[in-house]
C-alpha positions as CSV (number, residue, x, y, z in Angstrom):
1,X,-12.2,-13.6,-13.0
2,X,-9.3,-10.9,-12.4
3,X,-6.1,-13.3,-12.1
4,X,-4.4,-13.4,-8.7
5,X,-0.3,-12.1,-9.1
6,X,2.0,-13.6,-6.7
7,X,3.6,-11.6,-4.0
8,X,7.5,-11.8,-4.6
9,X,9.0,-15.0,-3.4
10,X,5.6,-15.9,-1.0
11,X,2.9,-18.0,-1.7
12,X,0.3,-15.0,-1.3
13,X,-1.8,-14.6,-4.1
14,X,-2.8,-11.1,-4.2
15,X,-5.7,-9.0,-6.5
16,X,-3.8,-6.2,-8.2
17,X,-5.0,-3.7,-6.3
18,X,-4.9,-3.1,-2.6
19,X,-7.1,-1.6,-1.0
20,X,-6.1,1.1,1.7
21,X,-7.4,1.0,5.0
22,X,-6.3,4.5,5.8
23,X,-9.3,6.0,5.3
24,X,-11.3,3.8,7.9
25,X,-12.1,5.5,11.1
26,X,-11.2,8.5,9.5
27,X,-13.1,9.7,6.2
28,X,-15.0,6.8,6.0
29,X,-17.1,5.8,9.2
30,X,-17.6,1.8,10.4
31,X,-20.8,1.8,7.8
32,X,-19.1,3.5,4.8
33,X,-15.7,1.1,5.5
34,X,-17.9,-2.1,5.3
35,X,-19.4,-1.2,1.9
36,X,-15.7,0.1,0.5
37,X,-15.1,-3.4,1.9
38,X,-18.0,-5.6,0.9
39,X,-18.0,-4.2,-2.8
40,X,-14.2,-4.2,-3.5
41,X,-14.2,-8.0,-2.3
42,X,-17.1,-8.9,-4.3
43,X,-15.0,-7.6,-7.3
44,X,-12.7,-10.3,-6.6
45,X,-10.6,-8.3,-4.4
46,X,-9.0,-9.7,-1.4
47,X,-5.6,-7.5,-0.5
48,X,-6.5,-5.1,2.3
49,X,-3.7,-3.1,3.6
50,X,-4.0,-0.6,6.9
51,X,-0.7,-0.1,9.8
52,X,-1.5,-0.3,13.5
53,X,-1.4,4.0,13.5
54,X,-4.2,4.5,11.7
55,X,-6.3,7.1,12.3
56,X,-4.4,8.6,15.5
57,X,-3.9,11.8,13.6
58,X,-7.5,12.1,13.8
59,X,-8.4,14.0,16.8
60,X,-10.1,11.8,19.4
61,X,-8.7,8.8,18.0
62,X,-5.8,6.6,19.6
63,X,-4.6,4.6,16.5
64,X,-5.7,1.6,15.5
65,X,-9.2,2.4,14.4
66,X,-8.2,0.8,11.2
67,X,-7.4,-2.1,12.2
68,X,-10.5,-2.4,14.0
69,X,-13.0,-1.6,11.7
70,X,-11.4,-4.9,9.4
71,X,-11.6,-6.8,12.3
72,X,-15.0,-6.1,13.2
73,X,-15.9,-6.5,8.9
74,X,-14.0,-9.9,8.9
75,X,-15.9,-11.1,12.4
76,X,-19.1,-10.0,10.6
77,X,-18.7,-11.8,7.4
78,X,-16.7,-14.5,8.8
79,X,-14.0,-13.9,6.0
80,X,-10.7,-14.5,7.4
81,X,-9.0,-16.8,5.0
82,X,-10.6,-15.2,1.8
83,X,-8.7,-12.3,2.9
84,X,-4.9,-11.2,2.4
85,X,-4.4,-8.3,5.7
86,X,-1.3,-6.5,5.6
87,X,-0.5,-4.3,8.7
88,X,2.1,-2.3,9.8
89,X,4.5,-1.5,13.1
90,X,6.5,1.6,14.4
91,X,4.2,4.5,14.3
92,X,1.3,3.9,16.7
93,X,1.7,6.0,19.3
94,X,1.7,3.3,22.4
95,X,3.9,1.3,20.1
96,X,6.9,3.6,18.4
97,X,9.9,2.2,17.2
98,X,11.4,-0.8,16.1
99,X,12.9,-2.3,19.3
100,X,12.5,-6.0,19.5
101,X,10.1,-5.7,22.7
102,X,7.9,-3.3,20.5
103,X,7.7,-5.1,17.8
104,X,6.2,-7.9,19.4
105,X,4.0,-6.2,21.8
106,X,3.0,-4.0,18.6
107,X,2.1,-7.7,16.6
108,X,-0.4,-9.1,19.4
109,X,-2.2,-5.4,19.9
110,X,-2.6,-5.7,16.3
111,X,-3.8,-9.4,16.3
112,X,-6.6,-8.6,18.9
113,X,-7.8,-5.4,17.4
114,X,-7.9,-7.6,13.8
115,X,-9.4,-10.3,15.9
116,X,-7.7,-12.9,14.0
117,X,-4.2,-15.1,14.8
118,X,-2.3,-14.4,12.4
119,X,-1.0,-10.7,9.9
120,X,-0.1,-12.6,6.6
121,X,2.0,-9.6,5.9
122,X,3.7,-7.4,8.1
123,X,5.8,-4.3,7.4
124,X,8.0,-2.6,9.3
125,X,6.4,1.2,8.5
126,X,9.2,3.4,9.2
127,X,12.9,2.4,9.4
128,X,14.7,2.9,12.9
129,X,18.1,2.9,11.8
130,X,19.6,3.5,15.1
131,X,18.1,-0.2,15.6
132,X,20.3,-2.7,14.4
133,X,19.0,-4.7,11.7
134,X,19.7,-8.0,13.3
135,X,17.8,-6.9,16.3
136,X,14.7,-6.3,14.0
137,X,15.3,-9.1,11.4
138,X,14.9,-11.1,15.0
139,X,12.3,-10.1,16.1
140,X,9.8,-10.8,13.1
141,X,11.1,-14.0,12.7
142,X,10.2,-14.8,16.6
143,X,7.0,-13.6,15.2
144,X,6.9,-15.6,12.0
145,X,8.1,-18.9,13.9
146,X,5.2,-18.1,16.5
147,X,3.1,-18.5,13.5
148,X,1.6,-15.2,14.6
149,X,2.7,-13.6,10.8
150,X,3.2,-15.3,7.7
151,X,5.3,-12.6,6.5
152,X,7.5,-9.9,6.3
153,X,7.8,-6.7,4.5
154,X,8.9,-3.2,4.7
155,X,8.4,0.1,4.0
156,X,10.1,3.6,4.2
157,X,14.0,2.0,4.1
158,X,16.9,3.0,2.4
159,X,18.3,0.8,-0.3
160,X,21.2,0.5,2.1
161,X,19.4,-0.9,5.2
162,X,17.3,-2.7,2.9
163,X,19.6,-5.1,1.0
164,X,21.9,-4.9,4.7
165,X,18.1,-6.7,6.1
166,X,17.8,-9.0,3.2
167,X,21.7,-10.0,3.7
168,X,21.4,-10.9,7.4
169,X,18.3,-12.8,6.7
170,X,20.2,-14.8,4.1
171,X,23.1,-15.1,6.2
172,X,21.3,-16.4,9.3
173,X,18.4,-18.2,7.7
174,X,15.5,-16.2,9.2
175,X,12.2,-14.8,7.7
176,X,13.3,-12.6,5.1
177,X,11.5,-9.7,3.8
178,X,9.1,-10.5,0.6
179,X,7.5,-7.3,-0.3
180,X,8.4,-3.5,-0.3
181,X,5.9,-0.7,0.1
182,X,7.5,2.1,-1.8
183,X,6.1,6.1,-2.5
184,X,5.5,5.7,-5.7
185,X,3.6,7.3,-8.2
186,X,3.7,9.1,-12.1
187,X,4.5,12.8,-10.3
188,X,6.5,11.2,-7.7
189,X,9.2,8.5,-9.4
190,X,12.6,9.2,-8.1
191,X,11.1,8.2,-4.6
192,X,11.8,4.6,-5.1
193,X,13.2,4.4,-9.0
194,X,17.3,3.4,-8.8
195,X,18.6,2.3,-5.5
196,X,15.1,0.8,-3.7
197,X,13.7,-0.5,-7.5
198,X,17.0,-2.3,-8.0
199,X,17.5,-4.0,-4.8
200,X,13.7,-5.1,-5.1
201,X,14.4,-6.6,-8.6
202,X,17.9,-8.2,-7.9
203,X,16.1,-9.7,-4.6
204,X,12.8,-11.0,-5.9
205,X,10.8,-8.3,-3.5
206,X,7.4,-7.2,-4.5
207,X,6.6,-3.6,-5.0
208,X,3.6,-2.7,-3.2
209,X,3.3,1.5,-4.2
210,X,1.7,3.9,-1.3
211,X,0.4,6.9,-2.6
212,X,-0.5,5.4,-5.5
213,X,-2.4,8.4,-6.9
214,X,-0.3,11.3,-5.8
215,X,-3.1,12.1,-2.4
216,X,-6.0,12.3,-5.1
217,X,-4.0,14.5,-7.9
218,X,-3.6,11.0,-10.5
219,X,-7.7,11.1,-10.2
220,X,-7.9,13.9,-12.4
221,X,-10.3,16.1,-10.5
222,X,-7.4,18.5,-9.3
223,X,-7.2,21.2,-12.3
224,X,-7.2,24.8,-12.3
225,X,-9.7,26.6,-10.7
226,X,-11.1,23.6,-9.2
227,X,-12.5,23.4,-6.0
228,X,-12.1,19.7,-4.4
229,X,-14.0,18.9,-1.1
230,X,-10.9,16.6,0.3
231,X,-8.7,16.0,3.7
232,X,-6.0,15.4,1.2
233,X,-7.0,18.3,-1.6
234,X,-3.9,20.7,-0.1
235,X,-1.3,17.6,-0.5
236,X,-2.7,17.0,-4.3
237,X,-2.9,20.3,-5.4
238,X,0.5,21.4,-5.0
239,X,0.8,19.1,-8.1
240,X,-1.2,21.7,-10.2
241,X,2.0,23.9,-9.3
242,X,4.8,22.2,-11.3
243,X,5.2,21.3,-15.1
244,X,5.2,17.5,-14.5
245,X,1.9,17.9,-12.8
246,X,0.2,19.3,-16.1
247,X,2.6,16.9,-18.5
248,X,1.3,13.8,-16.4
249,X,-2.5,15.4,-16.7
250,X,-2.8,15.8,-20.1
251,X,-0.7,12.8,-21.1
252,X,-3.2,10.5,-18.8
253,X,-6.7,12.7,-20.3
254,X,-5.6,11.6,-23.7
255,X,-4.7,7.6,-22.8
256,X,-8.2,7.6,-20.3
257,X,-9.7,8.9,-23.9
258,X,-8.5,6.4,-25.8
259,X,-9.9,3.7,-23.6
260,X,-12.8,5.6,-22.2
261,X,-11.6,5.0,-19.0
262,X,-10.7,6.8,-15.4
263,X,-8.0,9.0,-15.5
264,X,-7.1,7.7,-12.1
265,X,-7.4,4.0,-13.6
266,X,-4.6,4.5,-16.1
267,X,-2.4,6.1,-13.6
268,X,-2.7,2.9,-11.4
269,X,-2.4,0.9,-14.9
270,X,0.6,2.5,-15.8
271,X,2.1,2.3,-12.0
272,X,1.1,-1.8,-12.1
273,X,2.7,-2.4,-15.6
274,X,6.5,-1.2,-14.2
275,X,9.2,-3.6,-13.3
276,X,8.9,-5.2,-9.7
277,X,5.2,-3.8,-9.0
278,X,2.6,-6.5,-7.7
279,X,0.0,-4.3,-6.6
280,X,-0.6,-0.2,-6.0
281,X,-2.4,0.5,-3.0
282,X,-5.2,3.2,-3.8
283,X,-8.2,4.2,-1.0
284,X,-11.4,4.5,-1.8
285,X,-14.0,6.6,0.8
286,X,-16.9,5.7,-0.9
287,X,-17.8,2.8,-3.2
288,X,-18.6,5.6,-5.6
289,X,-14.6,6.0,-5.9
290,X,-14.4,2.3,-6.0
291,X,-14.8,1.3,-10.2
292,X,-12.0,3.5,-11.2
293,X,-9.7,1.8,-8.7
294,X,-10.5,-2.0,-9.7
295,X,-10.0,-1.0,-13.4
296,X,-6.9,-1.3,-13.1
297,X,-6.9,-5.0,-13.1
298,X,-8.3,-4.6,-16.4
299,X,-6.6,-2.0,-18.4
300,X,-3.9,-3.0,-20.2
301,X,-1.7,-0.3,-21.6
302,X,0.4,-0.3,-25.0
303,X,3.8,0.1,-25.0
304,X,3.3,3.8,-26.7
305,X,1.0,4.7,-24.0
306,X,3.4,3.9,-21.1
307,X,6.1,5.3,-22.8
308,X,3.7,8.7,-23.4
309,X,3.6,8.3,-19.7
310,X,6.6,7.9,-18.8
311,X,7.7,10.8,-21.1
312,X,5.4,12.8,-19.4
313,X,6.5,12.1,-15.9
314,X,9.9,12.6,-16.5
């Protein structure tokens, strides 16, 4: 049995790898999104992570399809406290922003799409920072007091508005935030290494990496002269462009050798072994795509192999 890692200063226990909900109701149908589901649970998963905007860049869809699809999969199996559902507020597009009234209108669409009465973790998905950070801090702690979320998080914030949140929290005694969702990645490092990383470490925050595997490039099946059927292929190829791309690629064929493992499970491996990080959050379409993401909670790394990595990513 995988062991559980704690999430920052909370008492979640979360499986160290979350699964992303992006994909559901968007490459991944209601069918396909209950057996991603069903089989990463049954591998002892239980950290499921989606935002209230997902799919609405998807023609025809609204936002929220994500959230619905888990909600319909938790109903189903009857789940709900097995089950560690982080979601996110700000982007859909009925609810933008990060107004206090949004916020908690945002919270209950989400609860009744998730059909459930309570988010155990809920991120603020983009920072607003016209919106004063006592206004938002506020608000989530209404929503935490209502019992409506466990707790808070966020993602997409400066280091400045982030320790500035953390302060005021301290200051006033509200819910504080617990968890960070960072881009973060081996070809894409200085997005939260230095400012973000430190204020997560010095404040006991949990790293919880988006993008994860670089859109599909840390899988390996981007090389030259490849052809990969993908919504995402355009993003992850532009990888194939620069010298870190090929550094990181043949620094991760040679560790995934040495262990006769995925290249796309040492890239998480390597992202889950750094300072701060709880849990990456990788997406899985089919549950073809699924046994290279849960090897992560296996693989352990030497120091010379992260440090080939690191090298590499440089």
């Amino acid at each position: 049995m995988t062991s559980l890692r704690k999430l920052g200063s909370s008492d979640l226990e979360v499986f160290p790898l979350a699964l992303g909900g992006n994909v559901f109701g968007w490459t991944a149908d209601q069918e396909q999104s209950f057996a991603v589901l069903d089989a990463y649970t049954a591998a002892g998963g239980n950290f499921v992570d989606t935002a209230d905007s997902y799919s609405a860049w998807v023609e025809g869809n609204k936002g929220g399809e994500s959230e619905t699809i888990i909600g319909k999969w938790i109903k189903e199996r009857g789940n709900r406290s097995d089950v560690v559902i982080a979601t996110k507020v700000s982007q859909h597009p009925d609810y933008r922003g990060l107004s206090a009234a949004n916020i908690k209108a945002a919270a209950d669409a989400s609860l009744r799409r998730l059909g459930t009465d309570h988010i155990d973790l809920y991120y603020t998905h983009f920072d607003q920072p016209e919106v004063p950070v006592e206004e938002i801090i506020g608000a989530l702690d209404e929503l935490v007091r209502a019992g409506k979320v466990r707790h808070i998080a966020a993602s997409n914030i400066s280091a400045e508005r982030l320790q500035e949140s953390l302060d005021f929290s301290d200051r006033e005694g509200l819910a504080r935030y617990v968890a960070l969702q960072p881009h973060y990645n081996l070809v894409s490092r200085d997005t939260y290494e230095g400012g973000l990383e430190n204020v997560a470490e010095r404040s006991g925050l949990a790293a919880v990496p988006y993008y994860a595997l670089a859109s599909g490039f840390l899988t390996g099946k981007y090389r030259p002269g490849a052809t990969v059927d993908s919504a995402r292929a355009q993003g992850a190829a532009k990888h194939l462009e620069t010298e870190r791309g090929h550094k990181v690629l043949t620094a991760l064929d040679e560790v995934a050798r040495a262990h006769d493992a995925e290249v796309a499970t040492v890239a998480l491996a390597w992202l889950a072994a750094q300072p701060t990080v709880t849990a990456p959050i990788a997406s899985a379409r089919t549950v073809e795509q699924l046994p290279a993401l849960l090897g992560v909670a296996e693989l352990r790394l030497t120091e010379e192999e992260l440090g080939k990595l690191t090298r590499a990513s440089a």
